[in-house]
C-alpha positions as CSV (number, residue, x, y, z in Angstrom):
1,X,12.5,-1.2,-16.8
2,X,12.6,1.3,-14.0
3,X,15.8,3.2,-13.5
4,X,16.8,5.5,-10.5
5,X,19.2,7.7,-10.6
6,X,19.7,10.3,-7.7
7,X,21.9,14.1,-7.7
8,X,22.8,12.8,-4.0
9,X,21.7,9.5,-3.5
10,X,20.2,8.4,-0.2
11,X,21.8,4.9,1.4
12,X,19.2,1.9,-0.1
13,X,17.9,0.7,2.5
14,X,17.5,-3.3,3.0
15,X,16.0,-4.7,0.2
16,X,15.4,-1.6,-1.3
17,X,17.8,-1.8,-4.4
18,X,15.6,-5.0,-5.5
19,X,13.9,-4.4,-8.8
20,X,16.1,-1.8,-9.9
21,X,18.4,-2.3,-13.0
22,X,21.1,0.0,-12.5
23,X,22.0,3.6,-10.6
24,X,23.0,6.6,-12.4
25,X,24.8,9.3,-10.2
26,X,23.9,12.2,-12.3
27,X,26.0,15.6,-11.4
28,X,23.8,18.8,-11.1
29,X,25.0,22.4,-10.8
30,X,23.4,24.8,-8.1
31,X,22.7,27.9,-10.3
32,X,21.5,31.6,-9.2
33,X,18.0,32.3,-10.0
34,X,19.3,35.0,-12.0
35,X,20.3,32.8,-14.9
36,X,17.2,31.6,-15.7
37,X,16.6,34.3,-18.7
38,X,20.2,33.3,-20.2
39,X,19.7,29.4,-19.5
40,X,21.6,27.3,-22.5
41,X,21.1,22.9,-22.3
42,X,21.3,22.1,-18.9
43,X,25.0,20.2,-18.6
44,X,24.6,16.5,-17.7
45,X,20.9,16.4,-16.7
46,X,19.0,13.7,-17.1
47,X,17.0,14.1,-20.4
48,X,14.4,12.7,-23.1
49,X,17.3,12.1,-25.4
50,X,19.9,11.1,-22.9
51,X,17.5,8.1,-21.4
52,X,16.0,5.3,-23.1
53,X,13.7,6.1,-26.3
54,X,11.3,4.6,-25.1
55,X,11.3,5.4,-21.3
56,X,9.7,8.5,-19.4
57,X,12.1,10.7,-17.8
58,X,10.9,11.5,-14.5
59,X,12.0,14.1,-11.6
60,X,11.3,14.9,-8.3
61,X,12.9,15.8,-4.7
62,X,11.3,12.9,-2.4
63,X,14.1,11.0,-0.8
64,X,14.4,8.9,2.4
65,X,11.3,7.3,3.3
66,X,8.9,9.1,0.5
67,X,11.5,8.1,-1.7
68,X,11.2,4.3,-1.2
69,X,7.7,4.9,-1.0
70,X,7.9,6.5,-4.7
71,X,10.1,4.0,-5.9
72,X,7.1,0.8,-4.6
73,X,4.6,3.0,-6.7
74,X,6.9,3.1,-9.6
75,X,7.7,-0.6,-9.6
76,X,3.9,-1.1,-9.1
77,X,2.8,0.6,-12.3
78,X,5.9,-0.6,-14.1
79,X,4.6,-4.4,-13.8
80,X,2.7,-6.3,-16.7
81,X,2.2,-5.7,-20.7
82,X,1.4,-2.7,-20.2
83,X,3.9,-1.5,-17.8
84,X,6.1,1.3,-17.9
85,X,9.5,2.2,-18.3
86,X,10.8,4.7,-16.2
87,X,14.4,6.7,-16.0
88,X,13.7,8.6,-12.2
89,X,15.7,11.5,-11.5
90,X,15.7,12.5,-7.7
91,X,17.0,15.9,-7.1
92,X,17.7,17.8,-3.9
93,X,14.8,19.9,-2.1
94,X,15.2,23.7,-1.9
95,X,15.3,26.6,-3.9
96,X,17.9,24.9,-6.5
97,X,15.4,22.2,-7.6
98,X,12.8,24.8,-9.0
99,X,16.0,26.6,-10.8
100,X,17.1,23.4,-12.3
101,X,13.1,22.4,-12.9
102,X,13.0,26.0,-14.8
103,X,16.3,25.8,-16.7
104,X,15.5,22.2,-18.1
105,X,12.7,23.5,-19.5
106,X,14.2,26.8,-21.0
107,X,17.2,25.4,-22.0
108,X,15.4,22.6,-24.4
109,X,16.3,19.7,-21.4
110,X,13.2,19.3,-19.6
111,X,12.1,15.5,-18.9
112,X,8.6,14.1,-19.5
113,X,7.1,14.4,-16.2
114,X,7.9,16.5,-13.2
115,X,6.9,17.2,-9.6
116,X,6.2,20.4,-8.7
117,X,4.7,22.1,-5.2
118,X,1.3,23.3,-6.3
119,X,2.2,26.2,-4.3
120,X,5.0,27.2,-7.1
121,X,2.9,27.1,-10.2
122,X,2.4,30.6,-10.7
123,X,5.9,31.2,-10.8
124,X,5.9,29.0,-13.9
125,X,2.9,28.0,-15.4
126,X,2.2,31.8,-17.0
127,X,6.3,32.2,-18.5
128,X,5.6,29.3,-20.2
129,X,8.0,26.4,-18.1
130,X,5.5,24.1,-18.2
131,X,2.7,22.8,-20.8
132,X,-0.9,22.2,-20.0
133,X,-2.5,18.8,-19.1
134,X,-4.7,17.9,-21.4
135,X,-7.8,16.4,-19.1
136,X,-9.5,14.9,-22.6
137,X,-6.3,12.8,-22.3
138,X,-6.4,12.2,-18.9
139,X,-9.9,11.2,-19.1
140,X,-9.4,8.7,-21.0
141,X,-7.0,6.9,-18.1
142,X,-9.8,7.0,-15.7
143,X,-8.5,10.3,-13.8
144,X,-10.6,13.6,-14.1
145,X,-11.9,17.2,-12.2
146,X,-14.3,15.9,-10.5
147,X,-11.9,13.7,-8.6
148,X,-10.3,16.4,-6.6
149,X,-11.4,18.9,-4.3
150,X,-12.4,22.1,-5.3
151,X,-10.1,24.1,-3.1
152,X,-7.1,21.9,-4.8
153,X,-8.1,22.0,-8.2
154,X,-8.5,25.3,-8.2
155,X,-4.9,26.2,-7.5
156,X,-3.6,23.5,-10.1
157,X,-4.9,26.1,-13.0
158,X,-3.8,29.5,-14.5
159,X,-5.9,31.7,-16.5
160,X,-8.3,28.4,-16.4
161,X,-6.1,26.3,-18.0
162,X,-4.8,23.2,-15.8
163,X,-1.1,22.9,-15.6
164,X,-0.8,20.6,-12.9
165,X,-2.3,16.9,-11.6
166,X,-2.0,16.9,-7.7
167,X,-0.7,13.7,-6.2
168,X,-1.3,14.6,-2.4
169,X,-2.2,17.3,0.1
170,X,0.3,17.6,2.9
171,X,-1.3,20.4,5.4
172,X,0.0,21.8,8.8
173,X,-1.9,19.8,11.6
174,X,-1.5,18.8,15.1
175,X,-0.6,15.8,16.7
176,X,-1.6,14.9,20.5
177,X,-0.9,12.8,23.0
178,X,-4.4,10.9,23.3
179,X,-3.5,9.7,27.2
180,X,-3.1,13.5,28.0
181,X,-6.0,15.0,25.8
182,X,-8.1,12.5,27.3
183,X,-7.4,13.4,31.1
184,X,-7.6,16.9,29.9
185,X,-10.9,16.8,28.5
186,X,-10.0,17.1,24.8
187,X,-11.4,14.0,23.6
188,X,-15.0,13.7,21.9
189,X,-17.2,10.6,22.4
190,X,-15.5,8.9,19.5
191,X,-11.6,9.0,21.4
192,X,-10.6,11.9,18.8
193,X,-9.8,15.4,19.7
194,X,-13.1,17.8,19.7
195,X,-14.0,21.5,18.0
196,X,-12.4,24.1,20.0
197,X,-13.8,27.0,17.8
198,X,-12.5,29.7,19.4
199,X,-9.4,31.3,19.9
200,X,-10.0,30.9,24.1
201,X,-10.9,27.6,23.7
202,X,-7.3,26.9,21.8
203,X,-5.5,28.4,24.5
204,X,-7.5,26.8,27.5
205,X,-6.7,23.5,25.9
206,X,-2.8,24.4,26.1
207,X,-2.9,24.7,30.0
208,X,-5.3,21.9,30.5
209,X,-2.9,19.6,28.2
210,X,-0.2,21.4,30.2
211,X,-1.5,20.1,33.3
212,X,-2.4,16.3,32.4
213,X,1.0,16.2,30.9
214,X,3.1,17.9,33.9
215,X,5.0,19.7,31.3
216,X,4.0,22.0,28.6
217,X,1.3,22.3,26.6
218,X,1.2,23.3,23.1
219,X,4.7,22.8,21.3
220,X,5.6,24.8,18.2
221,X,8.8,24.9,16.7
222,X,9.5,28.3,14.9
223,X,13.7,29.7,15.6
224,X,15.2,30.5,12.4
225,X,12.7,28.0,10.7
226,X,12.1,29.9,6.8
227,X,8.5,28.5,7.4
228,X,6.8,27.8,10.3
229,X,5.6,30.8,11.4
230,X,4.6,31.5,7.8
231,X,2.5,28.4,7.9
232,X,0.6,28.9,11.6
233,X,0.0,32.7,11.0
234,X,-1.5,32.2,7.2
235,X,-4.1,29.0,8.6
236,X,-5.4,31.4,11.3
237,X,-5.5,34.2,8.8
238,X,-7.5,32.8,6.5
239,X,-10.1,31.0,9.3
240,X,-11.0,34.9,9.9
241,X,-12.2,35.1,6.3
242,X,-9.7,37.4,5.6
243,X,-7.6,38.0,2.0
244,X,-4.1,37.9,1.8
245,X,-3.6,39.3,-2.2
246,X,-0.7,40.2,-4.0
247,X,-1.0,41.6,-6.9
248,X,1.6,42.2,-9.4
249,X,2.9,45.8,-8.9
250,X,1.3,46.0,-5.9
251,X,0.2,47.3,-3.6
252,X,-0.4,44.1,-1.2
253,X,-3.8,43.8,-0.4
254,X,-3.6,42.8,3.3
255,X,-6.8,43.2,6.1
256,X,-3.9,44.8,8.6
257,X,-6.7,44.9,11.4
258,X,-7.7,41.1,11.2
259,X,-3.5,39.8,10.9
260,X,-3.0,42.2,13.8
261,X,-5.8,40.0,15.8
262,X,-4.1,37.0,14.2
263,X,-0.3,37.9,15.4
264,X,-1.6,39.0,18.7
265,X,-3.2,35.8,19.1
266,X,-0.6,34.3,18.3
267,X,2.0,35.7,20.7
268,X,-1.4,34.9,23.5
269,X,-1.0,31.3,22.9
270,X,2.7,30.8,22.8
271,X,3.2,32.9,26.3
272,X,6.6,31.8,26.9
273,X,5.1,29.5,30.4
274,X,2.0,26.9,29.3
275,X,3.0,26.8,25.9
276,X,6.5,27.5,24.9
277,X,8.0,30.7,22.6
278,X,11.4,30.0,22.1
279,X,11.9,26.2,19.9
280,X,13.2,25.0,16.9
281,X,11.6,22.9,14.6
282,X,13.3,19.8,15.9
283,X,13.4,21.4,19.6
284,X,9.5,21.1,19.0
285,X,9.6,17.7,17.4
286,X,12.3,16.0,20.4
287,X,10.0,17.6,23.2
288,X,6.6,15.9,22.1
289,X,8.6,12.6,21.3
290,X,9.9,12.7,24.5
291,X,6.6,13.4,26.5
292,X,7.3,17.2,27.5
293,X,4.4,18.5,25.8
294,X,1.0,17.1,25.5
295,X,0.2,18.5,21.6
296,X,2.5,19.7,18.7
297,X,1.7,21.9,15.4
298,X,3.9,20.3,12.6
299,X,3.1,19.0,9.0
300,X,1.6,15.9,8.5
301,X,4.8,14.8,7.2
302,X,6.4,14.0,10.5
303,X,3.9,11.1,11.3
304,X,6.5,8.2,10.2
305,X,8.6,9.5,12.8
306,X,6.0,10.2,15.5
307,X,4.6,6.6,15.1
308,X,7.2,5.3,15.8
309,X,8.1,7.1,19.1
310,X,5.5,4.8,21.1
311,X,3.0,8.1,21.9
312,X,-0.6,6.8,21.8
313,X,-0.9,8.8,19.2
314,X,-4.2,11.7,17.8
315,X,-3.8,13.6,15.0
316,X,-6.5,16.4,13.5
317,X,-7.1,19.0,11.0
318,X,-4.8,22.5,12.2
319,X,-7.9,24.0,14.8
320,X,-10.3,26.1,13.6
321,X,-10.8,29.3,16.1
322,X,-11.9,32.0,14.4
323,X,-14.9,31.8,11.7
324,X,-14.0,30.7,8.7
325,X,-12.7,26.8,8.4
326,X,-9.2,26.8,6.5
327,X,-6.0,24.7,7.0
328,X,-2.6,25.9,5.8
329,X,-1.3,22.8,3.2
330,X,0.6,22.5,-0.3
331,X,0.1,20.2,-3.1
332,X,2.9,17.8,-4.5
333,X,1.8,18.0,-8.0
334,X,2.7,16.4,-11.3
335,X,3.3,18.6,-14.5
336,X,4.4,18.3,-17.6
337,X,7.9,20.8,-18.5
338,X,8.4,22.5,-21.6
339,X,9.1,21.0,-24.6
340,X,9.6,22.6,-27.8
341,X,8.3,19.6,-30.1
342,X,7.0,16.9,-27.6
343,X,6.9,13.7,-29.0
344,X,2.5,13.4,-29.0
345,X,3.3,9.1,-28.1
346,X,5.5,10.4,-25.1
347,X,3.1,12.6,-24.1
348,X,0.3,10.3,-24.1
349,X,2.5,8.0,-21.8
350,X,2.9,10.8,-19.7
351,X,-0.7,11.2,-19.3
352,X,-1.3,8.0,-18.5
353,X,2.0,7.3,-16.1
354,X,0.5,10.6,-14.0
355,X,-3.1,9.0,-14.1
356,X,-1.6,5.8,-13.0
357,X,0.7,7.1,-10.2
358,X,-2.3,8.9,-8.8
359,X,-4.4,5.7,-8.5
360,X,-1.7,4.2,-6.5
361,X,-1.9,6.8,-3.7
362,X,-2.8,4.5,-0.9
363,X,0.9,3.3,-0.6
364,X,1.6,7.3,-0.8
365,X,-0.9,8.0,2.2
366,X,1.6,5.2,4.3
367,X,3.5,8.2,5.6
368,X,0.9,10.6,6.3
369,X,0.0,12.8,3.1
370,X,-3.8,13.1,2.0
371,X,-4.1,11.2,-1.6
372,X,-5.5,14.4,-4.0
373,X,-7.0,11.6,-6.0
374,X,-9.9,11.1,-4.0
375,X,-11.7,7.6,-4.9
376,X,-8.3,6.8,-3.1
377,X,-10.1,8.6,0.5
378,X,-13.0,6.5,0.2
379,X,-11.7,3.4,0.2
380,X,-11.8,1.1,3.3
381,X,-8.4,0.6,3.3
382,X,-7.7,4.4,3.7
383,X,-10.4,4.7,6.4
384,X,-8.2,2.0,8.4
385,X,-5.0,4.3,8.3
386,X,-5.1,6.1,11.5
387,X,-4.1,8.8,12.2
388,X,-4.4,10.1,8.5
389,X,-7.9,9.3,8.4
390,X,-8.6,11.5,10.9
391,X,-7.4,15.1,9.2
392,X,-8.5,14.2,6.0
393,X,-11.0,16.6,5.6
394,X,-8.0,19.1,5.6
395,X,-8.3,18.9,1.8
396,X,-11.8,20.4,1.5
397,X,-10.0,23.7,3.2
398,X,-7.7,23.7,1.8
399,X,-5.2,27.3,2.3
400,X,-2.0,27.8,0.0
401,X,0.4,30.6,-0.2
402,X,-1.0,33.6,-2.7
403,X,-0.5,32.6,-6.3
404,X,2.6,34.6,-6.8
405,X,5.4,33.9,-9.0
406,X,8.1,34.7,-5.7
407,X,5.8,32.4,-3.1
408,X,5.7,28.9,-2.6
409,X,7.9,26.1,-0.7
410,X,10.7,26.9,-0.2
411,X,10.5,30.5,-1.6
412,X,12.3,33.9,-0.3
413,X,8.5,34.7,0.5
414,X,7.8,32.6,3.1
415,X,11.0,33.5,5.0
416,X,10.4,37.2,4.8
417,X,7.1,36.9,6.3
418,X,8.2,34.6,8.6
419,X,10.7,36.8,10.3
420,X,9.2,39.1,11.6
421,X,6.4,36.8,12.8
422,X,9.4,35.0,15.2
423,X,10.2,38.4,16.5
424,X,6.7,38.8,17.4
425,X,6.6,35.5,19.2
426,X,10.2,36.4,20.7
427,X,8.7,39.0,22.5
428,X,10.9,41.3,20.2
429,X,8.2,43.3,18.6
430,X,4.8,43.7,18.8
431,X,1.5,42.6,16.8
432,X,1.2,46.3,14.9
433,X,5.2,46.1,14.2
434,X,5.4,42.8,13.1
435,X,2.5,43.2,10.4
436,X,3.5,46.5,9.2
437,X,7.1,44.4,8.6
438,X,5.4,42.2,6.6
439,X,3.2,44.4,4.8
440,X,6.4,46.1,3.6
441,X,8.2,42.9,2.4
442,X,5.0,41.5,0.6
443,X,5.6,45.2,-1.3
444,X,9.0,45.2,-1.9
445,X,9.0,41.8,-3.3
446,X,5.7,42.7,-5.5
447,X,7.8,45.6,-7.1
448,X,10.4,43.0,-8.1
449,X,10.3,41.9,-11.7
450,X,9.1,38.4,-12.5
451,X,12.3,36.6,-14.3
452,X,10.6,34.2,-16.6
453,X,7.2,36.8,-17.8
């Protein structure tokens, strides 16, 4: 059995209800982070005791196309003798999934299995919202450490204890348009886009794309985005080997001189002329489908859409410039919420629904993410996806946000450093202004009491 129930339920697309038994529309409240610390049951959420005895609850936030794609993994492991029944619960993305995610489990609600952005773990993992994976378990389904890279696994643990199984890496790359990086003299001997390694090279390639396209260059869409800028600046921080820390109390540990050189970079290469200053996310998106730039920073998750736009098509890792290779990414990742007395049978199905879920990450890789289970990277099959094959390696260098219990997807964090990088690229403020901005929010947000410690 394999039941889907959604809190705003995308329409099925053809053939896509086959295989499924029913649809549940389950109601969910949009609470204030606030109430986490006076969290009661979680009204009308989908729950252990309100499912089938002997089905794993299951939530998560993909819809549209990773959705369906989630739902063909799920019918795939749910097949056979030994096939599992599943009661999926697909929540909205934002800010109000974690609340709900971090209420279920303080309020004696939580389901069996749960995806999380690695990126958010710190905010839970140490209050105690979600329960440790046991690998001795896991191991025993065929999935282990030494299947993951070491930049990934790293960030799945707190205090050395692993809370969290990644299912993919989804980093910030660039895609190209291979006609005009070829007449621009991008293109290494193998047809994909070469090193540029420095931070001149990066911008030479904007005008030389800009003039084999006749338009623009480099595209980047950043205009009241909570994110992008966030994403772009912390990828070329890190490449300079630099640390962004934040620890709690404060002060933020930030090498001011090196994100100076970073922002000042940054406003070099987005001029306003060969590479424009002033998009949106989907201003950036529309002008590279529609030929008027020859390359575009985005995250890998736009390739379904870009494919099928008709661009011939190149995609890489985010460039490295400066010395250190790093790419900016997150991690959805599967972990197990709270549970006062967990059922030990449930939780050994949970194991081995998370073990088998991550084997199935070729179907996953179909829209662009990077399968974390990497036996799944070395398979023919994955070296035949292209683009995805190409930026792979993103994994290995892999960059998250700081390990913070306010940072994350979707988190106030990103936004507040994100503004003031816009206002940089605007033209609105300089390099020395803008970091000093964010050097102050990283503080006033580090002097802010964690909710759930």
């Amino acid at each position: 059995m394999y039941t889907r129930s959604s809190a705003s339920p995308p329409a099925p697309a053809p053939g896509a209800a086959s295989g499924l038994t029913r649809r549940r529309l389950l109601r969910h409240g949009t609470a204030a982070a606030g109430a986490l610390l006076a969290a009661g049951p979680l009204s009308g959420c989908a729950s252990p005791a309100s499912a089938d005895a002997s089905a794993l609850s299951v939530w998560d936030l993909f819809q549209g196309g990773d959705g369906m794609l989630m739902d063909d993994m799920i019918k795939a492991v749910s097949q056979g003798a030994r096939g599992f029944e599943v009661e999926r619960t697909i929540l909205d993305w934002g800010p109000s999934y974690y609340t709900k995610l971090a209420m279920s489990a303080a309020g004696g609600r939580a389901s069996d299995v749960a995806i999380m952005h690695l990126s958010r773990l710190a905010g839970y993992a140490p209050g105690g919202l979600v329960d440790p994976i046991d690998l001795d378990l896991l191991a025993e389904y065929g999935v282990s450490q030494k299947d993951f890279a070491p930049a990934v696994w790293a960030r799945a643990q707190h205090d050395e204890t692993v809370y969290a199984i990644p299912l993919d890496v989804h980093p910030f790359i660039v895609f190209y348009d291979k006609d005009a990086a070829d007449k621009a003299g991008l293109l290494d001997t193998s047809g994909e886009l070469a090193p540029l390694g420095s931070p001149e090279a990066l911008i030479d390639a904007g005008k030389a794309l800009a003039k084999a396209s006749g338009q623009k260059g480099i595209l980047f869409g950043h205009v009241t985005d909570p994110s992008q800028s966030w994403r772009q600046f912390a990828a070329f921080y890190a490449q300079t080997g630099a640390s962004f820390t934040l620890p709690d109390g404060g002060p933020p540990q930030i090498d001011v001189d090196a994100a100076v050189r970073v922002v000042s970079f940054m406003q070099q290469l987005f001029d306003g002329r060969t590479n424009p200053n002033n998009l949106d996310y989907y201003g950036a998106l529309a002008g590279f489908i529609g030929g008027r730039g020859g390359m575009v920073m985005l995250g890998e998750w736009e390739l379904p859409a870009l494919k099928k736009s008709g661009i011939p098509l190149g995609a890489a890792p985010f460039p490295q410039v400066f010395d250190k290779p790093a790419v900016y990414t997150d991690s959805h990742s599967f972990v197990l919420p709270h549970q006062d007395n967990p059922d030990p049978a449930r939780r050994r199905e949970a194991h081995r629904y998370i073990a088998a879920i991550v084997k199935q990450s070729l179907t996953w890789a179909s829209a662009g993410h990077i399968p974390a289970y990497q036996p799944v990277t070395t398979e023919p099959e994955y070296a035949a996806l292209r683009p995805q094959s190409s930026y792979a390696k993103s994994a290995e260098v892999a960059v998250l946000d700081p390990p913070n219990w306010f940072a994350g997807a979707g988190s106030n964090f990103q936004d507040r450093m994100s503004q003031p990088l816009q206002s940089a690229l605007l033209g609105n403020m300089s390099a020395e202004k803008a970091v000093r901005q964010m050097v102050r929010e990283a503080d006033t947000l580090l002097r802010q009491p964690n909710p759930v410690a």
